[in-house]
Legacy VTK file of the C-alpha trace (Angstrom):
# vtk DataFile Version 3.0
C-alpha trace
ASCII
DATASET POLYDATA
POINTS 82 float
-18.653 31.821 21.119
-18.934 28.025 20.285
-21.155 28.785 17.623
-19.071 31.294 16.112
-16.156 28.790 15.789
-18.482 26.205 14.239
-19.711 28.295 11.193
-15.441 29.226 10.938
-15.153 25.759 10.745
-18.348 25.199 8.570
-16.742 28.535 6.058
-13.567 27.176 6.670
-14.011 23.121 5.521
-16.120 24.981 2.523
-13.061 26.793 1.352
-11.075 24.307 1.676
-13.762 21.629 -0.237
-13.803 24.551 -3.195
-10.321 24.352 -3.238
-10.340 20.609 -3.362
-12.509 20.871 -6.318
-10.528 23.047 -7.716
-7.567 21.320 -7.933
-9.492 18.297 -8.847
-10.035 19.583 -11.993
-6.982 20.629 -13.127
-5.379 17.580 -12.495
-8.579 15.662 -14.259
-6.999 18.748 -17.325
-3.752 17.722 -16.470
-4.782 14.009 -17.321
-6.645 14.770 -20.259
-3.661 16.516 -21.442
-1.368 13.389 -20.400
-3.470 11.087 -22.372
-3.651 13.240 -25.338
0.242 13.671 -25.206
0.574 9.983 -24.816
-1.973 9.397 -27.737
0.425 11.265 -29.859
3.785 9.464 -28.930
2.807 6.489 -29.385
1.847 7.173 -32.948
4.379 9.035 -33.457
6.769 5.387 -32.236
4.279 3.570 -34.621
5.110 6.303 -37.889
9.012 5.927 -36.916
8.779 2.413 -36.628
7.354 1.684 -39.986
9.541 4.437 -41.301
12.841 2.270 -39.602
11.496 -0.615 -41.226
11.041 0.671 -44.802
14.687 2.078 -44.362
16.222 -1.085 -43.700
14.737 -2.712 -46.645
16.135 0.394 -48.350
19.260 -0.613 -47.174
19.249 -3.962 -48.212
18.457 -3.429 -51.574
20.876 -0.874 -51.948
23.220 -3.403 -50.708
22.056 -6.109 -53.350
22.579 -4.056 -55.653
25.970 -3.009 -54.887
27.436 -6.215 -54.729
25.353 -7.378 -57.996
27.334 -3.907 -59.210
30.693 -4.853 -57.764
30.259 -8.556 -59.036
29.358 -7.777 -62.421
32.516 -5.013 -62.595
35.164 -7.943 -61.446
33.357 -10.558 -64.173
34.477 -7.565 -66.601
37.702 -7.294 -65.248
38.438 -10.786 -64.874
36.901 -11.510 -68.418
39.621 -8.926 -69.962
42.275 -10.674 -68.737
41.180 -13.583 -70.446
LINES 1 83
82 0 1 2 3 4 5 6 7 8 9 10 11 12 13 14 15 16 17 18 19 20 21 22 23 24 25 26 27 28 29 30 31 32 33 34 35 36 37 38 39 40 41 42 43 44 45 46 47 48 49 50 51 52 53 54 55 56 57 58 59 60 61 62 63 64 65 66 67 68 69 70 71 72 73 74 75 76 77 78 79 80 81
């Protein structure tokens, strides 16, 4: 009978070794998948990023040339009243 219950053990420490494995991979899948996701986010921050920065240059210019707009309309009005 003690032999018996040392190959159970033996089958049951191999199961359990498989199923180790087994879920060793999938998380190494799991982390592969991580990494890739991560990969992708942080380009994705480095596109919006450069995309914020063109935009508030945009800004900025549009704002120039507003008040170079606005400026220029109260030199016309102010050289009417002249």
């Amino acid at each position: 009978m003690s032999t018996k219950t040392i190959l159970y053990t033996m089958s049951d420490i191999l199961d359990k070794l498989n199923n180790l494995e087994h879920n060793l991979n999938l998380l190494s899948k799991k982390i592969d998948s991580t990494n890739l996701e991560n990969t992708l986010l942080k380009n994705q921050q480095t596109k919006l990023v450069s995309e914020k920065s063109d935009l508030i240059k945009k800004n900025e210019s549009a704002k120039s040339q507003l008040k170079s707009l606005l400026d220029r309309i109260d030199s016309i009005k102010n050289h009417g009243k002249e």
